[in-house]
TIMIBA-294123 format. One line per 4 residues: number of its first residue (from 1); their letters; for each residue y, x, z of N, C-alpha, C, O. Coordinates in Angstrom, 2 decimals. Layout:
BEGIN
NUM) a) Y X Z Y X Z Y X Z Y X Z  ...
//
This chain:
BEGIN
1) xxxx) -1.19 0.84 0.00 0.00 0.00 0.00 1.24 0.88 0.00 1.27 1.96 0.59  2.45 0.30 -0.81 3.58 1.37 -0.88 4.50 0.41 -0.78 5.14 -0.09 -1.71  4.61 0.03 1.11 5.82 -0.64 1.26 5.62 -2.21 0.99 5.00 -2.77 1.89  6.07 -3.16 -0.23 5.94 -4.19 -0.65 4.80 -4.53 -1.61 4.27 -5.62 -1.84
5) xxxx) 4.59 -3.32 -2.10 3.71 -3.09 -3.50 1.93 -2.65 -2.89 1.62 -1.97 -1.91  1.05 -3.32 -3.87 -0.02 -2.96 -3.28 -0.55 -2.37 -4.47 -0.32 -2.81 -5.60  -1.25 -1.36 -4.21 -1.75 -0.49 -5.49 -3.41 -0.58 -5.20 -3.94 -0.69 -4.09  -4.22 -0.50 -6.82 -5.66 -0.91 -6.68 -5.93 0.14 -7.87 -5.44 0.21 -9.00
9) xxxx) -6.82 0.90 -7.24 -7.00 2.37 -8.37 -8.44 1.75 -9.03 -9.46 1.33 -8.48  -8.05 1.89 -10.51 -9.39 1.33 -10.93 -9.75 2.29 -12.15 -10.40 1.83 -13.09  -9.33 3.65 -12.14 -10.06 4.55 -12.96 -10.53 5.49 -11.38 -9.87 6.06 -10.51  -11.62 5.31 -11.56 -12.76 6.08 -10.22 -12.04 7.86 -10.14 -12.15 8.61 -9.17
13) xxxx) -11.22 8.21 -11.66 -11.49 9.56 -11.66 -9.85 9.66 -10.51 -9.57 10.59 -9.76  -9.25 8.73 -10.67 -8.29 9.22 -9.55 -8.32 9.39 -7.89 -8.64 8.47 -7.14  -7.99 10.50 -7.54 -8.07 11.03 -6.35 -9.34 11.77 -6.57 -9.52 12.56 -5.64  -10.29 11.81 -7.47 -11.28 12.47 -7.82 -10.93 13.88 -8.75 -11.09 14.99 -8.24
17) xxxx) -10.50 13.75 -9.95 -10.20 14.70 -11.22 -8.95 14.60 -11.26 -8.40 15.70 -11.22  -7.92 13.27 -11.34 -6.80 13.02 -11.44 -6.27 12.83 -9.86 -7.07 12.72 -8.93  -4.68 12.81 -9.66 -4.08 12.94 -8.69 -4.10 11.38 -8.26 -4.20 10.51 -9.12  -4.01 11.03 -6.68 -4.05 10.12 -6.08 -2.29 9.73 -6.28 -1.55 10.71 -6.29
21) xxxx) -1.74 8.57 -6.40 -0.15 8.06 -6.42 -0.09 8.25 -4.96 -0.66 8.05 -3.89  1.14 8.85 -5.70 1.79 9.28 -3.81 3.26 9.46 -4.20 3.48 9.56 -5.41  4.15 9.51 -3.47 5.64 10.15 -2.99 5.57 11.62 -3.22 4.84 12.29 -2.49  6.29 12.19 -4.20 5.91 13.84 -4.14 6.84 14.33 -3.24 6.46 15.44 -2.86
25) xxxx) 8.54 13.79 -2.41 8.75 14.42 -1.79 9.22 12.91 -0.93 9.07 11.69 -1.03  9.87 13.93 -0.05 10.38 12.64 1.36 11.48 11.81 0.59 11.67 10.66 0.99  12.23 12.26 -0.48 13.06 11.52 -1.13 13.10 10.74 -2.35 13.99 10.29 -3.06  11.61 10.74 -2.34 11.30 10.45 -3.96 11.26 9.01 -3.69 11.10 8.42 -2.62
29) xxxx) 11.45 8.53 -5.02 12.20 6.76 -4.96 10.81 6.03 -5.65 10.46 4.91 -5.28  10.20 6.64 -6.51 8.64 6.25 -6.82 7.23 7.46 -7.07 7.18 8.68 -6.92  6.55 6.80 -7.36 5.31 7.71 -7.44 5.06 7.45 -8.77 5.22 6.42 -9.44  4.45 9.03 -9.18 4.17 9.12 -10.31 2.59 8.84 -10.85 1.56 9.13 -10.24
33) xxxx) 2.75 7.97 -12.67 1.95 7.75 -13.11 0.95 8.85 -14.14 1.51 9.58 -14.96  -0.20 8.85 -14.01 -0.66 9.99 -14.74 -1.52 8.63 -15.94 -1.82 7.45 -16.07  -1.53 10.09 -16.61 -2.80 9.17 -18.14 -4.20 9.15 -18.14 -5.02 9.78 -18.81  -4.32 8.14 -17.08 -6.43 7.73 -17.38 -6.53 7.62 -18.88 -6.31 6.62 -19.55
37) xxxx) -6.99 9.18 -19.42 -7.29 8.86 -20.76 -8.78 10.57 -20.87 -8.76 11.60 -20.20  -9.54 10.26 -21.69 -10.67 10.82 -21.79 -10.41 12.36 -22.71 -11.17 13.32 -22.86  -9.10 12.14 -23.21 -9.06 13.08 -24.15 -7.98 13.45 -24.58 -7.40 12.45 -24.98  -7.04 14.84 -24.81 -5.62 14.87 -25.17 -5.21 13.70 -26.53 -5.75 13.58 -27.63
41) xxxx) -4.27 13.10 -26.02 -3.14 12.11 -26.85 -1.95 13.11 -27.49 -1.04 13.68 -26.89  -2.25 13.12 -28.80 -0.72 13.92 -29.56 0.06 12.79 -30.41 -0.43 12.16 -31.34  0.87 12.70 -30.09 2.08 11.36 -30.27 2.95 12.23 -31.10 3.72 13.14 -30.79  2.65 11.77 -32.13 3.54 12.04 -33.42 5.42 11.50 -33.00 5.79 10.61 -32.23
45) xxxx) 6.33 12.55 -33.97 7.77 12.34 -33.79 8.10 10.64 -34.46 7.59 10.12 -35.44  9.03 10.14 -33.59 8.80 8.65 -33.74 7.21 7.48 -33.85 7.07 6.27 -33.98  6.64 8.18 -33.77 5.31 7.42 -33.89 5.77 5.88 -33.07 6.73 5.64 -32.33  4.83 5.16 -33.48 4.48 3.68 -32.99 3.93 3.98 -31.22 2.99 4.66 -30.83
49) xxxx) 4.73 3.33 -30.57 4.12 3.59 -28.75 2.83 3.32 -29.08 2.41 2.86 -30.13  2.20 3.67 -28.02 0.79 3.90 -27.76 0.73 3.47 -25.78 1.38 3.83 -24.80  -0.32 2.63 -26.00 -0.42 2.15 -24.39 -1.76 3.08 -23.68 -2.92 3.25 -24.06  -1.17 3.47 -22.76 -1.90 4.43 -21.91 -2.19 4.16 -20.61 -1.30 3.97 -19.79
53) xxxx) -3.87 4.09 -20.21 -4.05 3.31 -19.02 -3.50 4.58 -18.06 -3.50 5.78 -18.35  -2.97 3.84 -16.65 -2.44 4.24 -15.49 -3.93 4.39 -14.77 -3.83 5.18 -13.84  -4.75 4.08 -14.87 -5.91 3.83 -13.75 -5.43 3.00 -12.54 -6.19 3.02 -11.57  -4.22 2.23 -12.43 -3.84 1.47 -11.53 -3.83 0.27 -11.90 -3.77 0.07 -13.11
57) xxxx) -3.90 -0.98 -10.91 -3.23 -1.94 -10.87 -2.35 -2.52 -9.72 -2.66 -1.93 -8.69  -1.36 -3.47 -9.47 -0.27 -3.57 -8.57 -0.14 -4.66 -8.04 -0.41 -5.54 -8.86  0.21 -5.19 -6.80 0.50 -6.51 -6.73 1.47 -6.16 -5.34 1.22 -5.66 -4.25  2.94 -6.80 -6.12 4.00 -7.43 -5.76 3.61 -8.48 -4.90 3.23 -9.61 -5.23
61) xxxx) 3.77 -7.83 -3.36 3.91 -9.25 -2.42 4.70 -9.92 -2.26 4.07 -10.95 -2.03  5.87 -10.21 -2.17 6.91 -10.47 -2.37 7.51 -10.96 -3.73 7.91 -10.05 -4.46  7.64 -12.31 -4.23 7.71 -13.07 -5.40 9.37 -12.90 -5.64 9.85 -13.64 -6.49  10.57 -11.64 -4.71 11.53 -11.72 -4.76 11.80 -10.50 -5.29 12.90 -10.07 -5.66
65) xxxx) 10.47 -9.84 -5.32 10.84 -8.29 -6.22 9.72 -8.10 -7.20 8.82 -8.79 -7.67  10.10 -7.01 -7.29 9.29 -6.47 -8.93 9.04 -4.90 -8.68 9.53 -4.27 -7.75  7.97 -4.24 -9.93 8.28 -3.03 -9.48 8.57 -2.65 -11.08 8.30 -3.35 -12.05  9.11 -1.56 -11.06 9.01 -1.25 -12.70 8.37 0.42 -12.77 7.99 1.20 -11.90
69) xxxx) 8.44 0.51 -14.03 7.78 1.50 -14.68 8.77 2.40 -15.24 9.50 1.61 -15.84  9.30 3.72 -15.44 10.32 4.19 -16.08 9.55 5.74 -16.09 8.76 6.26 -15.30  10.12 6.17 -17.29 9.72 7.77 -17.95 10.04 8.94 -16.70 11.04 9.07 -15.99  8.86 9.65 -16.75 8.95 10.96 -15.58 10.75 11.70 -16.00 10.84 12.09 -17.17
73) xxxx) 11.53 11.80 -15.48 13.01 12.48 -16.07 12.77 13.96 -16.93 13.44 14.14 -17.95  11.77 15.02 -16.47 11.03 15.54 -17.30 10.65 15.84 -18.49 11.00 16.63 -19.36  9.68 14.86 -18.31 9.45 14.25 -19.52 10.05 13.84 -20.55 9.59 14.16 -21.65  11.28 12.99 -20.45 11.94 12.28 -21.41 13.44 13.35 -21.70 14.34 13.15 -22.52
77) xxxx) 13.30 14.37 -20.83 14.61 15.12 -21.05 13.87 16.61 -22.09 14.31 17.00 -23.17  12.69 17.17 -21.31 12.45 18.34 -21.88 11.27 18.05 -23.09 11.09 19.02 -23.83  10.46 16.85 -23.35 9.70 16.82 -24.11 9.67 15.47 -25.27 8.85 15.14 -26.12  11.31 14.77 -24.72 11.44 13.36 -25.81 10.34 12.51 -25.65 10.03 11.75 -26.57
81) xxxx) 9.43 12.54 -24.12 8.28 11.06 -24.01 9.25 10.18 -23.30 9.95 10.48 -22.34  9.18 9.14 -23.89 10.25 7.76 -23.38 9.22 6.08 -23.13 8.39 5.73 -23.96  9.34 5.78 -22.65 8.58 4.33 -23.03 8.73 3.44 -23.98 9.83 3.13 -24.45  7.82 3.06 -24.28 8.33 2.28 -25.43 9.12 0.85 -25.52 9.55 0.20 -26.48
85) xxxx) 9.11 0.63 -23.98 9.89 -0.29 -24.17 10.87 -0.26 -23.06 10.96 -1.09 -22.16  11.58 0.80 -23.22 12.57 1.61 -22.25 12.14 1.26 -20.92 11.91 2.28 -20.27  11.95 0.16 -20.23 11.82 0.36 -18.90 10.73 -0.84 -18.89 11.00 -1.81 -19.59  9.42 -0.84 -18.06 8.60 -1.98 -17.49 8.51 -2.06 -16.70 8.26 -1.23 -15.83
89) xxxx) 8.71 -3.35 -16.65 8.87 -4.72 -15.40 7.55 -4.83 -15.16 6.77 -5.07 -16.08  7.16 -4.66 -13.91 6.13 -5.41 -13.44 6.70 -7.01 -12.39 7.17 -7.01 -11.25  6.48 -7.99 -13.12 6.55 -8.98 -11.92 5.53 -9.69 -10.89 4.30 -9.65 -10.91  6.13 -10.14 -10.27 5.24 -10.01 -8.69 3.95 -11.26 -9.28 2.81 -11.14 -8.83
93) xxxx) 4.15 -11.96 -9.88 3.09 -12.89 -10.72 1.68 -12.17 -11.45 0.57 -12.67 -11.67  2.08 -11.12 -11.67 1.13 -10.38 -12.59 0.46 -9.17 -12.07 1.23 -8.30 -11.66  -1.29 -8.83 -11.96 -1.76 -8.16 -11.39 -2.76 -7.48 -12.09 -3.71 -6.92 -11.54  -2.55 -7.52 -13.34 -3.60 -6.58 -14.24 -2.98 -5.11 -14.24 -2.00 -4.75 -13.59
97) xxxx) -3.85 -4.23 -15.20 -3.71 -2.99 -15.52 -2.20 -2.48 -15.76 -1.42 -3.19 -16.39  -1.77 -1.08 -15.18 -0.33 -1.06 -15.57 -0.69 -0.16 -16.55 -1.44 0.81 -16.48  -0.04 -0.64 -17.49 0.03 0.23 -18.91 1.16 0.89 -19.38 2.20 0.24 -19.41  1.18 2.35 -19.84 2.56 2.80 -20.06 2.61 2.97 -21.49 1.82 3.62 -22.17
101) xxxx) 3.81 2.19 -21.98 4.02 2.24 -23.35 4.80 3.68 -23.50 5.99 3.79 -23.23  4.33 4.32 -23.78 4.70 5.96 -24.28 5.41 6.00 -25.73 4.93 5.52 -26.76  6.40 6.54 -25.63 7.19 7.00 -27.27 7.76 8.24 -27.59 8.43 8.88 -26.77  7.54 8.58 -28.67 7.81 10.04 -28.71 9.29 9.64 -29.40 9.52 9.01 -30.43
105) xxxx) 10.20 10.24 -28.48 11.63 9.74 -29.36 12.14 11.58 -30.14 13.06 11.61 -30.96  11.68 12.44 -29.88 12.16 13.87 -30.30 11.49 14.31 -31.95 11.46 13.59 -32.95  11.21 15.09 -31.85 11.21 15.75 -33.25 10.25 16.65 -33.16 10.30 17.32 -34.19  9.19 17.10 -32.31 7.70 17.63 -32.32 6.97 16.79 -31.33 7.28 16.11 -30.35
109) xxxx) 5.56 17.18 -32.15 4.23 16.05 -31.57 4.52 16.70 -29.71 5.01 17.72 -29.22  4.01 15.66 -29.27 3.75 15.69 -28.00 2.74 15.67 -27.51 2.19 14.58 -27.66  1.90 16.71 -26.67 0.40 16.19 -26.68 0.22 15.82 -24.82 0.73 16.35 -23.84  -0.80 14.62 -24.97 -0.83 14.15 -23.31 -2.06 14.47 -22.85 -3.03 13.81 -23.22
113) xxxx) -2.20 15.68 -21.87 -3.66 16.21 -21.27 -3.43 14.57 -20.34 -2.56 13.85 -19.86  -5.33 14.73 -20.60 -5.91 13.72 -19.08 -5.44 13.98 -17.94 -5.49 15.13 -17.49  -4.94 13.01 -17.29 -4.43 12.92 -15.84 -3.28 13.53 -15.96 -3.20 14.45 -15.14  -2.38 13.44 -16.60 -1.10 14.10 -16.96 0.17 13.45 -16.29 0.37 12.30 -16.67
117) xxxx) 0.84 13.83 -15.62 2.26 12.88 -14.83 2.55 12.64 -16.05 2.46 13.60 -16.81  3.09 11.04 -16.75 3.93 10.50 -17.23 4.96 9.87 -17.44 5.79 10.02 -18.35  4.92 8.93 -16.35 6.07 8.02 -15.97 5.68 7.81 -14.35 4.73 8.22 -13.68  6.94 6.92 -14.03 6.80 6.89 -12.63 7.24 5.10 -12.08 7.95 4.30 -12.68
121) x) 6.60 4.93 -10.88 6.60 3.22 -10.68 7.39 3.43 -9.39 7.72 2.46 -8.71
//
C-alpha cells in the first residue's frame, strides 16, 4: 500500500529479477515503473507508442483521487522516451494492468532492457 493507492504486483519477476516499487528517496513524490517485458524493446524515432506491461496493478481507495503515470524526467530529457499519451490517469474506478504508453519523441532508436525504470506513478 502507498498511502491511498494499493499496489498488486502481478509479474512474479518483480522483487524477484526486477525491482520491487518503492520511494527511491525520502523526497520522492512517486515510485518508479519498470518494463515487465521478456526481451529488449527498440522504439524507433517517432514510432507508434507501444504499451508496456508495469507488472502492476492499482486501486485507488479513495473515489476523490487518482493516481497518474508520467515519464521517468531522465528518460524523457536524456533519451526522448515520453508517453504516449503525455500523462496517465489512473482513476479510482479502474483496477486492471497499468500500462505505459511509451514514445520515442527524439531522433535515435531507443532500446528498453527488461525491468528497466521507465516512468513513474
Amino acid at each position: 500500500s502507498l498511502g491511498r493507492v494499493q499496489v498488486k504486483i502481478t509479474d512474479p519477476r518483480i522483487g524477484q529479477t526486477f525491482p520491487r516499487p518503492a520511494f527511491q528517496t525520502d523526497g520522492s513524490a512517486g515510485i518508479d515503473l519498470c518494463a515487465c517485458i521478456d526481451h529488449q524493446l527498440v522504439i524507433q524515432p517517432g514510432e507508434k507508442a507501444q504499451l508496456i506491461d508495469s507488472g502492476l496493478s492499482v486501486y485507488v481507495e479513495d473515489k476523490n483521487f487518482m493516481a497518474i503515470i508520467v515519464p521517468r524526467s531522465s528518460a524523457g530529457h536524456k533519451k526522448g522516451l515520453v508517453l504516449g499519451n503525455t500523462v496517465g490517469i489512473i482513476d479510482a474506478d479502474y483496477q486492471g494492468k497499468l500500462m505505459i504508453s511509451a514514445w520515442n519523441r527524439g531522433t535515435e532508436p531507443i532500446t528498453i532492457e527488461p525491468g528497466e525504470r521507465i516512468a513513474q506513478l
